[in-house]
Structures are given as structure tokens and as C-alpha cells.
N, C-alpha and C positions, 0 to 999 in steps of 0.2 A: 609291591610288597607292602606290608600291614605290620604294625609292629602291635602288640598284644600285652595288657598288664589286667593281674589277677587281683581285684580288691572286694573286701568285706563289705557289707552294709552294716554300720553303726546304731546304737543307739540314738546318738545324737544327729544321726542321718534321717530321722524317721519326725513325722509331723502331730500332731495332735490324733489326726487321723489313723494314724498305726502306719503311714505309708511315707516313700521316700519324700519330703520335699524337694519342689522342682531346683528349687538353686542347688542341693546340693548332687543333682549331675549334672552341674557343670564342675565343681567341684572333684568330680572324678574323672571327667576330664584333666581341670588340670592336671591332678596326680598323676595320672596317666603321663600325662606328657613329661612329665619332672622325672616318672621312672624312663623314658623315653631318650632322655637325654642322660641319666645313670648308666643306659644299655647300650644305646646307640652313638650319641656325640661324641669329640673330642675330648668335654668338657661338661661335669656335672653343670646342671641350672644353678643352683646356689654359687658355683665357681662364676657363675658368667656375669650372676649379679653382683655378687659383693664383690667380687677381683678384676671383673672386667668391663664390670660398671654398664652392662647392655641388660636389657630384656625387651623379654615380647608381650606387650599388653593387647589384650581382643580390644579390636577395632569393629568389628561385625559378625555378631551372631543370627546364626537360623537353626530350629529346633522343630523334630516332632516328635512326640510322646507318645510311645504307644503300647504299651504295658505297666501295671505297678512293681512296683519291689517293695519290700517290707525286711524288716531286721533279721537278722542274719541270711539273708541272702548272700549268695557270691555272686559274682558278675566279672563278666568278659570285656574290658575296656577293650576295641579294638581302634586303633589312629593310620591313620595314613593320611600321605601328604598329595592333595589336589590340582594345587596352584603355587606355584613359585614365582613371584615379582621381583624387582628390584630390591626393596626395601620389608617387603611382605611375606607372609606364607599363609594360604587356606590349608588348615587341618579338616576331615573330616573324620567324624564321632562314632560309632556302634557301640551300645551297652546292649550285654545280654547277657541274663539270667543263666549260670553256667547249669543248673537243673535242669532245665529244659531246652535253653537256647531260643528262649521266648526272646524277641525283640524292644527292649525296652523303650532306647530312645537314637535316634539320631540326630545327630547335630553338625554343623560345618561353622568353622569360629576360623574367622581372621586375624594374626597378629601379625603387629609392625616393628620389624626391628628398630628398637628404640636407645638411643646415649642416654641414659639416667640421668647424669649429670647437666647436660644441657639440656632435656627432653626436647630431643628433636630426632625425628626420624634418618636414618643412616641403612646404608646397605649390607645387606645380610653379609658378614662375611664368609669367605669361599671355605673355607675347611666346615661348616655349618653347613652351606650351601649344598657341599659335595653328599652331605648326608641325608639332608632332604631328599635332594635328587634320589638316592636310592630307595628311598620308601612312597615314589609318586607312584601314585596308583588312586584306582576310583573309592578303593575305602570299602567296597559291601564284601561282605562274607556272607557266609550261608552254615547251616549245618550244625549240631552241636560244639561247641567250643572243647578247646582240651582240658 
């Protein structure tokens, strides 16, 4: 299963060029994932950092581009969960243009559950866990988005 978040392209999302800058999709990834955890988790992302003093910082990104987006564009964040380790989770990424369904970018980013406080890596805990698990899958979609 594939969880799914609907976002804008900004002004301040766009480069000299008229076109998206590459950093800000990862950027929408994150969001993605922050709305992810709004939808799906136990516990909002902001709840987990400021109250429960954990996050998950990218350890390992891989990317390929392959479409522009330009401002006002929508776009289809699609995430799904890859790989589940001890202490880890592979998300992988699909952006796509909700007009067409053109394939903008894909990406698969690693993050490590992390104690803030101590920064040191800890294991995902199971109520988190359980949720992942429900969204493993390989990540591709196909077809115009909704």
C-alpha cells in the first residue's frame, strides 16, 4: 500500500530558471512524510519530536529526475515503505505532475530512528513499526493520480 499527499508548487519552490529546484523535492518529500504521519501514525511528527524527543534524519539518499515542474503545478507525492530494519526505514518517493501524471522524480531516502537528546540511534518503536509495516510495498504507481 502507498500512502499519497496532494501539494502545490510555490513560488519560492521555483529557481532562476522558471523550474522546480532540485532540493526542493526532497523538500516535498519530507512534507509528504510529515502529512504521513498526520494520516497514518499514532502520533503527529512534531508530537514525536518536541514530546517524544525521537526523529528520523536521511542517512541515504538515491534520486532520478525526470521531468520539470514549474509553479503552480500540483503534484502527487506518492511514499511507501521499502525496507524496515531495526533501527531504520527505506521510504521510497514518486512525484508526479497531477495534470498529466508525467513522472517527475523518484527517490528512496533512508532514515534512522534517532533519541534527539542523546543522538544516538534506537530502535524504531513497535506502535511506528506496526504502521510502517502496513504501507510496505515497492512504491511504483502507474496511471493518472486522483
Amino acid at each position: 500500500m502507498a500512502y499519497t499527499s496532494v501539494q502545490k508548487i510555490r513560488f519560492d519552490d521555483v529557481d532562476g530558471a522558471g523550474i522546480v529546484y532540485y532540493p526542493r523535492f526532497f523538500h516535498l518529500c519530507h512534507a509528504a512524510m510529515e502529512d504521513f504521519f498526520d494520516d497514518a501514525a499514532p502520533f503527529s511528527y512534531p508530537h514525536m519530536i518536541n514530546t517524544m524527543r525521537l526523529g528520523l534524519p536521511s542517512v541515504h539518499i538515491e534520486a532520478d529526475f525526470t521531468a520539470p515542474l514549474m509553479y503552480g503545478d500540483v503534484v502527487v507525492v506518492t511514499l511507501a515503505i521499502v525496507h524496515i530494519g531495526s533501527a531504520s526505514v527505506r521510504m521510497r518517493y514518486q512525484i508526479r505532475r497531477k495534470r498529466d501524471a508525467a513522472l517527475s522524480m523518484t527517490t528512496t531516502i533512508t532514515n534512522v530512528m534517532m533519541d534527539l537528546d542523546k543522538k544516538q540511534s534506537l530502535p524504531i518503536p513497535d506502535e511506528l513499526r506496526r504502521v510502517f509495516e502496513s504501507y510496505l510495498g515497492d512504491g511504483e504507481s502507474s496511471g493518472k493520480p486522483g
